[in-house]
C-alpha positions as CSV (number, residue, x, y, z in Angstrom):
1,X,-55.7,-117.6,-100.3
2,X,-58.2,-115.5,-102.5
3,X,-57.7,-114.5,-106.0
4,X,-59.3,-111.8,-107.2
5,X,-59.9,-111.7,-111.4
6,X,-61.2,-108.3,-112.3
7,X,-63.3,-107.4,-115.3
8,X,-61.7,-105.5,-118.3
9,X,-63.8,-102.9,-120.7
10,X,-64.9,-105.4,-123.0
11,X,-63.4,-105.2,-126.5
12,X,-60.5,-104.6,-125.6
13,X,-58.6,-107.4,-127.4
14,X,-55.4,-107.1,-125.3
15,X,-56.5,-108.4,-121.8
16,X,-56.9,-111.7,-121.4
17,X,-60.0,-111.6,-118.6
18,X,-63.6,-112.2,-118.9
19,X,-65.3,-108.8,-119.5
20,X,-68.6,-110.1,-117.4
21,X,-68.1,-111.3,-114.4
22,X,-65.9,-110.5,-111.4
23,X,-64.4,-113.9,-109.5
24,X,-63.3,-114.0,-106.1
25,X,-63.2,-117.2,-104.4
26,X,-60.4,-119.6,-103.3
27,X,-58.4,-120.8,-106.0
28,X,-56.9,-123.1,-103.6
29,X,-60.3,-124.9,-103.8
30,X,-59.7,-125.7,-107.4
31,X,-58.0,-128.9,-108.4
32,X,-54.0,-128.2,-108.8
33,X,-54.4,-128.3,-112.7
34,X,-56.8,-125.6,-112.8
35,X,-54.8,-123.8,-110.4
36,X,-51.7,-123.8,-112.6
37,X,-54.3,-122.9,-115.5
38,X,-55.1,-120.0,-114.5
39,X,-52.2,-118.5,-112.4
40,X,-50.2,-118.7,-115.8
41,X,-52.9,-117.5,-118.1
42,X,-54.0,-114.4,-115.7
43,X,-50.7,-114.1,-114.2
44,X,-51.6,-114.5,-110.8
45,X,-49.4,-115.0,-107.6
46,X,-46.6,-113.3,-109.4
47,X,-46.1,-115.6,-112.3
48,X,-46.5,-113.8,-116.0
49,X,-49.4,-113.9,-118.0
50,X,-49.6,-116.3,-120.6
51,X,-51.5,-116.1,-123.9
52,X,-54.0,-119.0,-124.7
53,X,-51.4,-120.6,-127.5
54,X,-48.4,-119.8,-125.7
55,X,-50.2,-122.1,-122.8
56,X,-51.1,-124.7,-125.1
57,X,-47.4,-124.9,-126.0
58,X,-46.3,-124.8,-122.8
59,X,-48.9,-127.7,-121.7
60,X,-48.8,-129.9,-124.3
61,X,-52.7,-129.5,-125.3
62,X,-54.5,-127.6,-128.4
63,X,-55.7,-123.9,-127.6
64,X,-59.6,-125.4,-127.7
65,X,-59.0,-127.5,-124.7
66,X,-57.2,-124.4,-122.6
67,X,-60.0,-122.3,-123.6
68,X,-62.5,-125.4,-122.5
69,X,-60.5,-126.7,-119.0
70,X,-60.5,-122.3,-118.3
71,X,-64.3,-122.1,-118.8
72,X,-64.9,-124.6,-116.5
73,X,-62.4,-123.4,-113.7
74,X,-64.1,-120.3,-113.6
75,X,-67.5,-121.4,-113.2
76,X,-65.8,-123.8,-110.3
77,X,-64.7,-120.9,-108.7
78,X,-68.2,-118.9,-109.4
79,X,-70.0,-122.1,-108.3
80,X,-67.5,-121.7,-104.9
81,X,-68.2,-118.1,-104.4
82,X,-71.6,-118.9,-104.9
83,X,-71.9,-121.9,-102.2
84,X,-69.6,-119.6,-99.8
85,X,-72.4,-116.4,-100.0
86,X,-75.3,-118.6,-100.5
């Protein structure tokens, strides 16, 4: 399955999404806790978005360390997109 995170306008405050870059790669590919990571904070597959503290809540971790395990699942996926096209 693909999943396909858009860019926003950047500055806009109120969407969640990275304002540079445009994702598409198999988040199947990433390991199951990234997976959940980022289908609640984007609200893919259907599930509702989440904001960064309400996540941390939810998980159990501070808001650094969703922010830091996020940055890193999208550059796995970037890095899979890339290895797929390259």
């Amino acid at each position: 399955m693909f999943s396909i995170i858009r860019p926003h306008a950047c500055g806009d405050e109120n969407k969640k999404l990275p304002c540079t870059s445009v994702y598409r790669a198999p988040i199947s590919a990433l390991r199951e806790r990234d997976q959940t990571l980022l289908s609640r904070l984007y609200g893919l597959n259907g599930e509702k978005a989440m904001t960064v503290s309400e996540l941390a809540i939810a998980m159990g971790i501070t808001q650094r360390h969703i922010r830091q395990l996020r940055d890193r699942a999208l550059k796995r996926l970037q890095k899979e997109k890339d290895v797929k096209n390259g």
